[in-house]
C-alpha positions as a Markdown table, in Angstrom:
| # | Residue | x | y | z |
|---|---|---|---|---|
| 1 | Unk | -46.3 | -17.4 | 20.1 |
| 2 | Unk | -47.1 | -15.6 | 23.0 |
| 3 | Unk | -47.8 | -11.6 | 23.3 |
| 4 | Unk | -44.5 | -11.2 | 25.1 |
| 5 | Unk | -42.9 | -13.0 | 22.6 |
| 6 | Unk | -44.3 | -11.2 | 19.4 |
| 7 | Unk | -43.5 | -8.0 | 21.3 |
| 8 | Unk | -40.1 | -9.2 | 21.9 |
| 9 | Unk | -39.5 | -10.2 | 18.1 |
| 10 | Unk | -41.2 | -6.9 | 16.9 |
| 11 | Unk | -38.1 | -4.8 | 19.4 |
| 12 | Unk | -35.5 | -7.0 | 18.0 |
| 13 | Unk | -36.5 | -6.4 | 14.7 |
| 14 | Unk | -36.9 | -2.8 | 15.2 |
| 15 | Unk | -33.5 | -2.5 | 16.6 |
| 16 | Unk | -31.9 | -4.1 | 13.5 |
| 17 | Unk | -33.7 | -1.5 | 11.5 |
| 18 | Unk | -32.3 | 1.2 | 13.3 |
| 19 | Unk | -29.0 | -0.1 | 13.4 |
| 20 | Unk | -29.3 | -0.7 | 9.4 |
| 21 | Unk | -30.2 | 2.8 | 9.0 |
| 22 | Unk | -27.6 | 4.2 | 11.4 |
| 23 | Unk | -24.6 | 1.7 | 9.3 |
| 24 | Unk | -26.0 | 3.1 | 5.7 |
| 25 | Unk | -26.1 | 6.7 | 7.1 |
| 26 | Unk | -22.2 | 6.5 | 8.2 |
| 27 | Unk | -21.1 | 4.4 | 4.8 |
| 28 | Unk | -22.5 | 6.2 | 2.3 |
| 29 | Unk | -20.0 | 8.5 | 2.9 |
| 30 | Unk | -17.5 | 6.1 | 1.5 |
| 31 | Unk | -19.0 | 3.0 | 0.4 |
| 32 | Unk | -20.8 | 2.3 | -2.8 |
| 33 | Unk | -23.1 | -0.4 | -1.8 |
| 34 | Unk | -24.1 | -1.5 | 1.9 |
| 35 | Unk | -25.3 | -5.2 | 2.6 |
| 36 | Unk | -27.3 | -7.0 | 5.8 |
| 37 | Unk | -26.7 | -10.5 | 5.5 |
| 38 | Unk | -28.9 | -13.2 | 8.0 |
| 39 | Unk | -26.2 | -15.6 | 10.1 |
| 40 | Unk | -26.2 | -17.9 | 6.9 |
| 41 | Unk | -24.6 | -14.8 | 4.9 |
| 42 | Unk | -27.6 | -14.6 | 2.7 |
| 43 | Unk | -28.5 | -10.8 | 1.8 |
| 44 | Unk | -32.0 | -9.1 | 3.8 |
| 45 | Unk | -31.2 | -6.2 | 2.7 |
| 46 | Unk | -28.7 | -3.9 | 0.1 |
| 47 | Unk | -28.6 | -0.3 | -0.8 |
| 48 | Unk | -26.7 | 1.2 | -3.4 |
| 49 | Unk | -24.9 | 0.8 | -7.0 |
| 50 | Unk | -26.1 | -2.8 | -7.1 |
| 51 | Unk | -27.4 | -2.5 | -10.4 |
| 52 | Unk | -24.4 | -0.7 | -12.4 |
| 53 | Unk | -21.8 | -3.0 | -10.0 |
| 54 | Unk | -23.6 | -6.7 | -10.6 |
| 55 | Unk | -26.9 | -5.5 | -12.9 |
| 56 | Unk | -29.5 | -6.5 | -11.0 |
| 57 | Unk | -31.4 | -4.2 | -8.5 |
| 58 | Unk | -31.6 | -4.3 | -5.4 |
| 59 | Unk | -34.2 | -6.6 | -4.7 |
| 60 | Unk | -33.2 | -9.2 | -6.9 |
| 61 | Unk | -30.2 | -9.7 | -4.3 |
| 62 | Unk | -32.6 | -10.2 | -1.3 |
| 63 | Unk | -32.0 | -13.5 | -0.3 |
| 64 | Unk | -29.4 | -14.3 | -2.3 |
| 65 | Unk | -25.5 | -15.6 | -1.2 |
| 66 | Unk | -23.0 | -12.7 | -0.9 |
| 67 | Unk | -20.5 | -15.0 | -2.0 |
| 68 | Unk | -22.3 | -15.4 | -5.0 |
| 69 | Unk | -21.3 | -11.7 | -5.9 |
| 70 | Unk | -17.8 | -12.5 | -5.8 |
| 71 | Unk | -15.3 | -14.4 | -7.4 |
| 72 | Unk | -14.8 | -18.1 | -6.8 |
| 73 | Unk | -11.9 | -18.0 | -5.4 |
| 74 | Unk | -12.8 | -15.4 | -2.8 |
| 75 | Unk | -15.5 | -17.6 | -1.7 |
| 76 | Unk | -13.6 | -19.5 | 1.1 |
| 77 | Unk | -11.9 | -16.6 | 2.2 |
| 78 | Unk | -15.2 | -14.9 | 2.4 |
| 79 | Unk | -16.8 | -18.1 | 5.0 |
| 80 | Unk | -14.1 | -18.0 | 6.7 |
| 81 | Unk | -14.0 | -14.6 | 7.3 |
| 82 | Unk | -18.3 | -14.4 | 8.5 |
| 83 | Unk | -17.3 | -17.8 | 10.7 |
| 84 | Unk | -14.7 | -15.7 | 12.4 |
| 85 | Unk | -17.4 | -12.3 | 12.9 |
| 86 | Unk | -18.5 | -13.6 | 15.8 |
| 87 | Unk | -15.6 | -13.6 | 17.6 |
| 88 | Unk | -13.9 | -10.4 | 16.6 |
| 89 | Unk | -17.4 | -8.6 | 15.9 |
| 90 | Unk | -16.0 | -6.3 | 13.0 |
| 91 | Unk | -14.4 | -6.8 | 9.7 |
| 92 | Unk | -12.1 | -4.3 | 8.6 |
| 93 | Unk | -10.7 | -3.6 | 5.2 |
| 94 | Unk | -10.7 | -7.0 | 3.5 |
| 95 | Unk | -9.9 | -7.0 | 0.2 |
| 96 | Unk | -11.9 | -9.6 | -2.3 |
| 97 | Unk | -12.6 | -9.4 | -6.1 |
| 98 | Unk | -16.1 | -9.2 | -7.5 |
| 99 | Unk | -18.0 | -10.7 | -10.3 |
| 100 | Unk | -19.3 | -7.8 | -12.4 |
| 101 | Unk | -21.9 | -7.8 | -14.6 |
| 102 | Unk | -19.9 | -7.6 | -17.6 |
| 103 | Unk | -18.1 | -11.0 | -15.9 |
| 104 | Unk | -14.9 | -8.9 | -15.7 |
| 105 | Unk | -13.3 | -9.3 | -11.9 |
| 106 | Unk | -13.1 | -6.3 | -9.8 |
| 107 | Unk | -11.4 | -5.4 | -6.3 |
| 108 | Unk | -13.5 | -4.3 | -3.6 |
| 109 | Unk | -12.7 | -3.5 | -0.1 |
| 110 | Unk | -15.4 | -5.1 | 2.8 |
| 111 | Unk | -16.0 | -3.0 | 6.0 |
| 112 | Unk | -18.6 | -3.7 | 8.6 |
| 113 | Unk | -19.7 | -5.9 | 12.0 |
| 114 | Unk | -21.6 | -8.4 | 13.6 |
| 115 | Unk | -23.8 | -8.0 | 16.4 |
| 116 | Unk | -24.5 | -11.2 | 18.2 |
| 117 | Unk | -27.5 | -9.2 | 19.9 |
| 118 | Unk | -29.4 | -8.5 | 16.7 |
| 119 | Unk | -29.6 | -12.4 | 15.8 |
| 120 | Unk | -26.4 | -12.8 | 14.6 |
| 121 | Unk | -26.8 | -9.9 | 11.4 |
| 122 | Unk | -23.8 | -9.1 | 9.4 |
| 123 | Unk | -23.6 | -5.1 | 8.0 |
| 124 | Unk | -20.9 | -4.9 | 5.2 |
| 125 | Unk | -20.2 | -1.9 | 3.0 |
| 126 | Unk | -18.6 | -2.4 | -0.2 |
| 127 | Unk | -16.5 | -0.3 | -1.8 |
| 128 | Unk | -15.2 | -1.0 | -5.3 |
| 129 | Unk | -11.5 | -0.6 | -6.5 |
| 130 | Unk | -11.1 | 2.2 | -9.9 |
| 131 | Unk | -10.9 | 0.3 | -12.8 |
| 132 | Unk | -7.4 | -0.1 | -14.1 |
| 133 | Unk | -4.7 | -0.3 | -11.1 |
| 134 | Unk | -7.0 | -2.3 | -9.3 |
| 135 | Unk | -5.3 | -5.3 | -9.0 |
| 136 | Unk | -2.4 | -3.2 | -7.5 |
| 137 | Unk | -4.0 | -1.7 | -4.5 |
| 138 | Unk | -3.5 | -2.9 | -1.0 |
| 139 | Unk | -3.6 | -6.6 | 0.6 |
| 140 | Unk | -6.4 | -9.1 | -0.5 |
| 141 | Unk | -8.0 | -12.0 | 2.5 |
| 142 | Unk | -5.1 | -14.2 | 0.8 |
| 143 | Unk | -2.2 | -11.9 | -0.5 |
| 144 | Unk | -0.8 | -13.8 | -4.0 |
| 145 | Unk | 3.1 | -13.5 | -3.6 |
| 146 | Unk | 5.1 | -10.5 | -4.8 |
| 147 | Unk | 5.8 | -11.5 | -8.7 |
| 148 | Unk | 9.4 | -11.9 | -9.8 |
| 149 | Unk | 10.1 | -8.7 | -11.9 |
| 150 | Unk | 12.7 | -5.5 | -11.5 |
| 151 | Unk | 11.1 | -4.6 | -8.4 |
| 152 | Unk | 13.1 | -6.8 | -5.8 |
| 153 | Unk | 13.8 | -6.5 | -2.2 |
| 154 | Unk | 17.2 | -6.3 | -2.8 |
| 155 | Unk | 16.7 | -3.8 | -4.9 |
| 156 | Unk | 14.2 | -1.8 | -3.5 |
| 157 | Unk | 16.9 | -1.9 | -0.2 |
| 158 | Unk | 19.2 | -0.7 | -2.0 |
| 159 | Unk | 17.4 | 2.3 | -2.9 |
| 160 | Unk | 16.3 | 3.0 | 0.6 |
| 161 | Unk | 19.6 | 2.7 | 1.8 |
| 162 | Unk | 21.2 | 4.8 | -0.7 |
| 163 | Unk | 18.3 | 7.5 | -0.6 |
| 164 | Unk | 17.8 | 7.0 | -4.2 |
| 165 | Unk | 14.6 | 8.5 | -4.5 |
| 166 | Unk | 13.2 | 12.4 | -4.4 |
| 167 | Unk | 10.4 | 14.2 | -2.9 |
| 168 | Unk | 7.7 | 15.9 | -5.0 |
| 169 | Unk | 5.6 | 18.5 | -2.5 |
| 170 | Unk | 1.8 | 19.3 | -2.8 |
| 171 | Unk | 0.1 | 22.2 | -0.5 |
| 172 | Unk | -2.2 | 21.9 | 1.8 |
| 173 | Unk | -4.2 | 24.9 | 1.7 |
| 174 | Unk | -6.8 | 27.3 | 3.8 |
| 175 | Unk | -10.1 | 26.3 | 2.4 |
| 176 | Unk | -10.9 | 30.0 | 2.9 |
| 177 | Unk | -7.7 | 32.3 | 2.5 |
| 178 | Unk | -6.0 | 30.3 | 0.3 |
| 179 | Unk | -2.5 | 30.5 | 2.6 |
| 180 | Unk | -0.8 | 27.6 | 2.4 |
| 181 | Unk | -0.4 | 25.8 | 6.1 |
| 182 | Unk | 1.8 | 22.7 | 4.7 |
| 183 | Unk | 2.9 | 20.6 | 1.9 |
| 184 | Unk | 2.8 | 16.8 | 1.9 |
| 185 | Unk | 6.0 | 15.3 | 0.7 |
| 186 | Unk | 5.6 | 12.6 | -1.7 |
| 187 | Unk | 7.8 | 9.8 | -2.2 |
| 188 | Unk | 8.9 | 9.5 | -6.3 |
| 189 | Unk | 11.2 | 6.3 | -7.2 |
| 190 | Unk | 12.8 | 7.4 | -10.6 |
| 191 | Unk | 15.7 | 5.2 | -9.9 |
| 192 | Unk | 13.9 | 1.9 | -10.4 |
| 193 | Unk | 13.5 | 1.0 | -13.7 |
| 194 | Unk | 10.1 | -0.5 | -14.8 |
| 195 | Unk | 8.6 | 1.0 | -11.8 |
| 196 | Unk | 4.8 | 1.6 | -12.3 |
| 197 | Unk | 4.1 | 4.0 | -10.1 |
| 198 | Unk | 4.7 | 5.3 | -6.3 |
| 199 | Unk | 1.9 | 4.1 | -4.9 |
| 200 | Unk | 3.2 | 0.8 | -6.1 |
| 201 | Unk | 6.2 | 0.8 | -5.0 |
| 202 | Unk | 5.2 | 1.6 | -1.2 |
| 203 | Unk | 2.9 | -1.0 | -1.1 |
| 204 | Unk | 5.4 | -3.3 | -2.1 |
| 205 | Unk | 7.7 | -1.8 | 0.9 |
| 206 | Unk | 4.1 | -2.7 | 3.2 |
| 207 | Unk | 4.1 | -6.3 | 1.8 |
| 208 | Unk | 7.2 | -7.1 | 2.2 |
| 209 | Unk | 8.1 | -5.4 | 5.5 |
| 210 | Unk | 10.5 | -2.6 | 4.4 |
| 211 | Unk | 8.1 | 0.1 | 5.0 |
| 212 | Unk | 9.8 | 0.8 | 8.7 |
| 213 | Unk | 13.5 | 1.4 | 6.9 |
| 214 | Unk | 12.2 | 3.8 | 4.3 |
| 215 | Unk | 9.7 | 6.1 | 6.6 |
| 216 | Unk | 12.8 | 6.5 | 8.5 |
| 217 | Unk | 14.9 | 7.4 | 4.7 |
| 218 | Unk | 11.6 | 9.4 | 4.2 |
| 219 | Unk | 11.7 | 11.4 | 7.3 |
| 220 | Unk | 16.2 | 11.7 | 6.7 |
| 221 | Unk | 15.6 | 13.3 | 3.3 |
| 222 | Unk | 12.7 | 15.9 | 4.0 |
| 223 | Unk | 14.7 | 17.1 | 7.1 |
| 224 | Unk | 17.7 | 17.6 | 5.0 |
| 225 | Unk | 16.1 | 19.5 | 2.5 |
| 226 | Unk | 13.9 | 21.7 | 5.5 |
| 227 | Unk | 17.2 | 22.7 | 6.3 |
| 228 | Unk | 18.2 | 24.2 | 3.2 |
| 229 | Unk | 19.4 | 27.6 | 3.6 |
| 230 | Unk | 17.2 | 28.9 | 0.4 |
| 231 | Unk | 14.1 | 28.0 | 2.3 |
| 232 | Unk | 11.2 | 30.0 | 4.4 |
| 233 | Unk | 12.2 | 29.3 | 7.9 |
| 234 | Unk | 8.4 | 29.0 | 8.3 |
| 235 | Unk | 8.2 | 26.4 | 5.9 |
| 236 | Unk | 6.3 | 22.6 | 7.3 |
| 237 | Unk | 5.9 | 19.6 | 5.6 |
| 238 | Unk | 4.0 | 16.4 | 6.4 |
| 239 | Unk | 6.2 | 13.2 | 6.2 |
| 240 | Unk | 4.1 | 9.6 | 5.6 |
| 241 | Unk | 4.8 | 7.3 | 8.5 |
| 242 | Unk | 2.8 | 3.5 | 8.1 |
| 243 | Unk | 1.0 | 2.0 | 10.7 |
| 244 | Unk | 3.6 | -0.9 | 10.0 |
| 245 | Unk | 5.9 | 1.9 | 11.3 |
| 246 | Unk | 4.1 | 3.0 | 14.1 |
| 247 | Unk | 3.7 | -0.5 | 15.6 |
| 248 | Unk | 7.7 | -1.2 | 15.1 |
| 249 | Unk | 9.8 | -0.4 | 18.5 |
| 250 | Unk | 13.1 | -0.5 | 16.6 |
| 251 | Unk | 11.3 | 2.3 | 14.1 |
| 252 | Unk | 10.0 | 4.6 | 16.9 |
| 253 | Unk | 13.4 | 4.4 | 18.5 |
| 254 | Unk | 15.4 | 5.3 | 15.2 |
| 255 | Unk | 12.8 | 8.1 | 15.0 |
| 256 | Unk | 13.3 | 9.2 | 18.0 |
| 257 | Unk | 17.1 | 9.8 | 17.5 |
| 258 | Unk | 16.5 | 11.4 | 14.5 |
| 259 | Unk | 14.4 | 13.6 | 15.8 |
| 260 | Unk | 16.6 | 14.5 | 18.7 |
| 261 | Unk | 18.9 | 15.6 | 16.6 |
| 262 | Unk | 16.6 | 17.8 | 14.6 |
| 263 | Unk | 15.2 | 19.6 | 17.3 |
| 264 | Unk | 15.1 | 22.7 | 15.1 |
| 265 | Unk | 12.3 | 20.8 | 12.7 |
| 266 | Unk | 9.6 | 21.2 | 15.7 |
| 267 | Unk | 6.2 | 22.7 | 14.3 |
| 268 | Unk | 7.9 | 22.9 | 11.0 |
| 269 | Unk | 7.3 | 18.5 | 10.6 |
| 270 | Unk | 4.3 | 16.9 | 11.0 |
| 271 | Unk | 3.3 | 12.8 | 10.5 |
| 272 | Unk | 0.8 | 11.8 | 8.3 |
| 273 | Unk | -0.4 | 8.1 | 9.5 |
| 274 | Unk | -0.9 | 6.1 | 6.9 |
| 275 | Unk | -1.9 | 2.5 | 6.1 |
| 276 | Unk | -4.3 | 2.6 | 9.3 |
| 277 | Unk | -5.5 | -0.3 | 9.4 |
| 278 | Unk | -2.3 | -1.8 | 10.3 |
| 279 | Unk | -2.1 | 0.1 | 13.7 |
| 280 | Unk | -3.1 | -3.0 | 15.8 |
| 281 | Unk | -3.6 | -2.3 | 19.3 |
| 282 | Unk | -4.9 | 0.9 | 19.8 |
| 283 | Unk | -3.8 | 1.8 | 22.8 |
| 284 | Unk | 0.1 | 1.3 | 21.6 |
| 285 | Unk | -0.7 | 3.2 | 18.8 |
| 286 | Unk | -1.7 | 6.2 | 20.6 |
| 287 | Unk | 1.5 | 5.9 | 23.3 |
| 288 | Unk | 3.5 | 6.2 | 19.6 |
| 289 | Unk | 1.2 | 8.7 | 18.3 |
| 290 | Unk | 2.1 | 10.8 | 21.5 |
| 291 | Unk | 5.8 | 10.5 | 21.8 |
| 292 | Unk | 5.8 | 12.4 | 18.3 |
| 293 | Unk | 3.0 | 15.2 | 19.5 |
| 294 | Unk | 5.1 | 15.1 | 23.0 |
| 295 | Unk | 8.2 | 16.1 | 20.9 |
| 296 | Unk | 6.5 | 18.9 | 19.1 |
| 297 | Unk | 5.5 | 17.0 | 15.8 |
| 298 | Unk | 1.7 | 17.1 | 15.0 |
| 299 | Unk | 0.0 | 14.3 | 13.6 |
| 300 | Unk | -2.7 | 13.8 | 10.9 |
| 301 | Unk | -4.3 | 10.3 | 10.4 |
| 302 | Unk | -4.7 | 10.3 | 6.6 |
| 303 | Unk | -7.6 | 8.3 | 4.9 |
| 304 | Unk | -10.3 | 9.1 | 7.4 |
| 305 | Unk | -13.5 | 7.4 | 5.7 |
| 306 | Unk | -11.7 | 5.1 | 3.8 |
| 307 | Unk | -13.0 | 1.9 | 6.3 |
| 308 | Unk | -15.4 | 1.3 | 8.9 |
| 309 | Unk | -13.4 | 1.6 | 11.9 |
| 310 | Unk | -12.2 | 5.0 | 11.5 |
| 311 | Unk | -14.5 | 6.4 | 14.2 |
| 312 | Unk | -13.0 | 4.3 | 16.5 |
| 313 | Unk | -9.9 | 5.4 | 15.7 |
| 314 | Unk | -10.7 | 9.2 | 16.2 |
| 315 | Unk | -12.1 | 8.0 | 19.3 |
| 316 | Unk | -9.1 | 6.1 | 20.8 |
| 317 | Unk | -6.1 | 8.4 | 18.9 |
| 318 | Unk | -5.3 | 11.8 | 20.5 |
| 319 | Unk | -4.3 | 13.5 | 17.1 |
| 320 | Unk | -4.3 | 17.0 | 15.7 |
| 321 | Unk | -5.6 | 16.6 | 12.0 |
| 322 | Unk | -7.7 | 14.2 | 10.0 |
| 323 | Unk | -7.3 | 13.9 | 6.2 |
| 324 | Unk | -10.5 | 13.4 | 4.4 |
| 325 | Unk | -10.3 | 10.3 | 2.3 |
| 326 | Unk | -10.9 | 11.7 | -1.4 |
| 327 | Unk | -13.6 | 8.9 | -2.4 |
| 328 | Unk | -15.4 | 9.7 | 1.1 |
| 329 | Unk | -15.7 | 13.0 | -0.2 |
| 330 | Unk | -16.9 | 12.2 | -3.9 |
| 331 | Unk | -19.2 | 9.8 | -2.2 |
| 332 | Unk | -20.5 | 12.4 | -0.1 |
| 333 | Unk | -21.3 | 15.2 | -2.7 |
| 334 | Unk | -23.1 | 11.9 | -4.7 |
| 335 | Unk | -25.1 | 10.4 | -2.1 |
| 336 | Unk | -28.6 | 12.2 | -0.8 |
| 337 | Unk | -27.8 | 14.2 | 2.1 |
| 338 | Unk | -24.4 | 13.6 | 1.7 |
| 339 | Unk | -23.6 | 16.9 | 2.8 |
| 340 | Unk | -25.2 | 17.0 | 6.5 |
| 341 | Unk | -23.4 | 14.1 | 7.0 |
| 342 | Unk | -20.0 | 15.4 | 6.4 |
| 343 | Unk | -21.3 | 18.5 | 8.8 |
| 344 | Unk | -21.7 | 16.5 | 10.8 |
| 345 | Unk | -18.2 | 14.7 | 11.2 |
| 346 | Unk | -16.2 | 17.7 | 10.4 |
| 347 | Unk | -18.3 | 19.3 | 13.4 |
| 348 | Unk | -17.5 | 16.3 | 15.2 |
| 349 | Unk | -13.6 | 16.6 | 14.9 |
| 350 | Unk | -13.9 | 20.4 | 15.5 |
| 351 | Unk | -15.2 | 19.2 | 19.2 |
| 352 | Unk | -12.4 | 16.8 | 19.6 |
| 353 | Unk | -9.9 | 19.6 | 18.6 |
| 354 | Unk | -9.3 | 18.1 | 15.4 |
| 355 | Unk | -9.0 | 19.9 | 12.0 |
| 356 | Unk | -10.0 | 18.5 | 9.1 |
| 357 | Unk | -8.0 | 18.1 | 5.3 |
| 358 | Unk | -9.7 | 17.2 | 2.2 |
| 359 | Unk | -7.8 | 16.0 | -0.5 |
| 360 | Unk | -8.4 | 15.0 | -4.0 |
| 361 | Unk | -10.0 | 18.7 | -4.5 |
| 362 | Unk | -10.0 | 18.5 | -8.7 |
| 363 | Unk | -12.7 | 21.3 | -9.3 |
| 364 | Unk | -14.1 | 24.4 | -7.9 |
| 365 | Unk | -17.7 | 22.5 | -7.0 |
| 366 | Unk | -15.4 | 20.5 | -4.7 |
| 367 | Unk | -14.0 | 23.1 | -3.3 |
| 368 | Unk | -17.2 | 24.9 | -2.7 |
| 369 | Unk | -19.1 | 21.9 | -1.5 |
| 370 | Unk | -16.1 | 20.9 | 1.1 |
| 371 | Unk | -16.0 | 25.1 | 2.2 |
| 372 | Unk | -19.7 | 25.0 | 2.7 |
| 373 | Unk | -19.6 | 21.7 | 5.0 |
| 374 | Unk | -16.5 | 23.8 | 7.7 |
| 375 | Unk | -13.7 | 21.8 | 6.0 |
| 376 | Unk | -10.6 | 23.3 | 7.7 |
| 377 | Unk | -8.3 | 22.8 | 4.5 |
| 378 | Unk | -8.0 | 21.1 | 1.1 |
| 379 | Unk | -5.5 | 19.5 | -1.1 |
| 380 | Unk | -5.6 | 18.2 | -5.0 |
| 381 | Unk | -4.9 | 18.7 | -8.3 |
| 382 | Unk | -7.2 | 22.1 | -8.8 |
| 383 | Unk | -4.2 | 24.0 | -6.4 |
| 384 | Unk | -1.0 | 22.1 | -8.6 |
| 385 | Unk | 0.3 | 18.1 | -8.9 |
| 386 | Unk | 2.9 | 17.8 | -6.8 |
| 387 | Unk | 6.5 | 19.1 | -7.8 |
| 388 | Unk | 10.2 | 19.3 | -6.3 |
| 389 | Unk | 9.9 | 22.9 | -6.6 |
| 390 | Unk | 7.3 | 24.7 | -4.1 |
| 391 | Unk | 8.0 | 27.5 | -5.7 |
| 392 | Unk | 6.1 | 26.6 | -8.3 |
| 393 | Unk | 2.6 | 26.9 | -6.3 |
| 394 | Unk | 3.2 | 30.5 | -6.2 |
| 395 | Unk | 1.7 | 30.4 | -10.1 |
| 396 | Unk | -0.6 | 27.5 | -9.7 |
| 397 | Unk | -2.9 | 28.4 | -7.1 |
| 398 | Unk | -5.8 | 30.1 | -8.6 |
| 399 | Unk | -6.1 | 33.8 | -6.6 |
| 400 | Unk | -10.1 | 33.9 | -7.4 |
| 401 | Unk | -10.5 | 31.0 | -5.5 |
| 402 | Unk | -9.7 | 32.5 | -2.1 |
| 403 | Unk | -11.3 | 35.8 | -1.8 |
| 404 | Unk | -11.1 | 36.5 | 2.0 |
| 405 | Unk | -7.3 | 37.4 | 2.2 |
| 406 | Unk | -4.7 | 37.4 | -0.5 |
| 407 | Unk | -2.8 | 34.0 | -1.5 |
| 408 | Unk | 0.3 | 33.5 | 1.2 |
| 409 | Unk | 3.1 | 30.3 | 1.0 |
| 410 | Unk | 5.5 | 28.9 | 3.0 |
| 411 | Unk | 3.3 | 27.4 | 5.8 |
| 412 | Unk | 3.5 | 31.0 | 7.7 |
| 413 | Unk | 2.3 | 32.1 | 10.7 |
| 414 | Unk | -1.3 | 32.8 | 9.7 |
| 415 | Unk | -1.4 | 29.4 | 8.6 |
| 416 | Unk | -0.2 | 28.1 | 12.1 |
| 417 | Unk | -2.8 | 30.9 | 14.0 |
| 418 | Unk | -5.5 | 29.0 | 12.1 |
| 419 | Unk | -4.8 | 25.6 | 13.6 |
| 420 | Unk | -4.6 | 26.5 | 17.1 |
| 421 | Unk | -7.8 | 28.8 | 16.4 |
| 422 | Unk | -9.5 | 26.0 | 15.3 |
| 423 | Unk | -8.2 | 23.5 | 17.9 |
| 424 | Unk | -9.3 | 25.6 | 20.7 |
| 425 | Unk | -12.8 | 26.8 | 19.2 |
């Protein structure tokens, strides 16, 4: 080999070590194992829980076939999916099931991309499903069909149609004076018998393409009860709208009627984007996204670190808020350095004019750590699970928490200073 040569394979190989070190600094974050794989999808490198997720370390994966971490049925899904990298470059939120040590199955969700410059290298991170529900969480390479049970989509049409299902509120809350800027409405399906849960049940509305019909029965019920009489006129709530949604013409257009109507629920409704990964084409997106800002409704895109292409969403969505995905959080208070990292986006977002949420806030060390890295706001369990009644936050919220000012609700106009303070700073 000539000089030229080794000096050329010694840049590529540094560049592939900087990349790797650049991919592991952003998915720690959220992930709880990263992978290189060579073009034949053997592992060169892994970082991480390897050795509570498949008990080995990580050097007893080096070389090994990804594929032999997962489940054999995953394993075509999984070629076909590395055959197509080099087309589409990136691999977002696939959904496959793991072989655990213990040789129980597992759902895990694979984020990363190819670079056909760095010899063809695939960087995945791995992030595994809680144990229990995970069977239940969202779409898999090859989605089994919806099981015959209570849960129908007649049924679940029926519901939406009739508006047979409530709201339960949860505050969203000054990480430093403990006013509360908005509440999140939550969608609760007590009329469906056998239902496991709500997160189920909107799922099922993704898979099945009802999500559209019931964002817009969603959206119908909190403005109805927004206009109650017994309410704080300064009173906001954010409504969840899918990407499914956002992508849907017929949707936006129903929306938009709605909204017309409503006039009087500007700056007192916001949009919380959901199911991101669905948005498509970004560009459409962000046209939707801005017909709703346009019209005087904010918008948050929810789930920020929960996938590898969220920075290219912040980058290509003009939006107001980001909601800090829960796990990205956990993983972030976990993982060494962890905090400088999460400086370092929320710093990021305060340059874009964003402001930041974190939710899944459980204990005061959250709290504390998500203060310390400029977290705009917080949400979770430690402030109240969600209820019909708002009023009930009033005795929730713990007032030592929040020493700076004394504990306000309703979404006020502090609360609304803050935003544009921080927007503009």
């Amino acid at each position: 080999m000539t000089t030229v040569a080794i000096a050329a394979a010694r840049h590529a190989l540094g560049d592939i070590r900087r990349e790797r070190d650049r991919f592991a600094a952003l998915s720690f974050c959220w992930a709880d194992a990263v992978f290189e794989l060579d073009p034949a999808g053997r592992v060169v490198y892994c970082a991480g829980a390897c050795k509570h997720l498949f008990g080995v370390g990580d050097d007893a994966l080096n070389g090994a076939a990804l594929s032999a971490l997962l489940a054999p049925a995953d394993h075509a899904a999984l070629q076909a999916m590395l055959e197509e990298a080099p087309a589409s470059e990136r691999i977002a939120n696939a959904k496959v099931r793991l072989t655990r040590a213990d040789g129980r199955e597992q759902t895990a969700t694979l984020c990363g991309f190819r670079l056909n410059e760095l010899d063809g290298h695939v960087f995945l991170a791995l992030r595994a499903a809680p144990r229990g529900a995970a069977d239940l969480l969202a779409h898999r390479l090859e989605p089994e069909p919806v099981a015959a049970s209570e849960m129908s989509v007649s049924t679940f049409k029926a519901v939406t149609a009739q508006a047979n299902f409530e709201a339960a509120f949860q505050p969203v809350i000054d990480t430093h004076t403990g006013v509360i800027h908005h509440y999140e409405a939550l969608a609760r399906f007590p009329g469906i018998r056998g239902a496991e849960g709500p997160y189920e049940q909107i799922i099922f509305a993704e898979e099945t393409g009802l999500i559209a019909d019931f964002d817009l029965a969603m959206t119908r019920k909190v403005l109805d009860w927004l206009s109650g009489e017994a309410l704080d006129g300064s009173t906001r709530v954010a409504v969840n709208i899918s990407g499914h949604s956002l992508g849907s013409s017929a949707c936006l257009t129903a929306l938009d009627a709605l909204l017309r109507e409503n006039a009087w629920a500007r700056g007192r409704l916001l949009f919380e984007i959901t199911e991101s990964a669905h948005l498509g084409n970004l560009a459409a997106a962000n046209a939707s996204v801005q017909r709703l800002r346009r019209q005087g409704f904010p918008v948050c895109l929810d789930d920020f670190g929960a996938g590898a292409a969220n920075f290219e969403y912040l980058s290509s969505l003009e939006i107001d808020i980001v909601k800090l995905d829960g796990a990205a959080v956990r993983g972030a208070r976990s993982a060494h350095k962890g905090d400088a990292f999460l400086k370092a986006l929320v710093r990021l977002c305060r340059d874009l004019g964003v402001v930041t949420v974190a939710e899944m806030i459980e204990d005061e060390a959250a709290l504390e750590f998500v203060r310390g890295c400029g977290v705009h706001f917080v949400q979770g369990y430690l402030f109240g699970r969600p209820a019909h009644d708002i009023r009930a936050f009033r005795r929730s919220i713990p007032a030592h928490l929040f020493p700076v000012a004394p504990i306000r609700t309703g979404g006020g106009a502090r609360g609304g200073a803050r935003v544009a303070s921080e927007r503009r700073s």
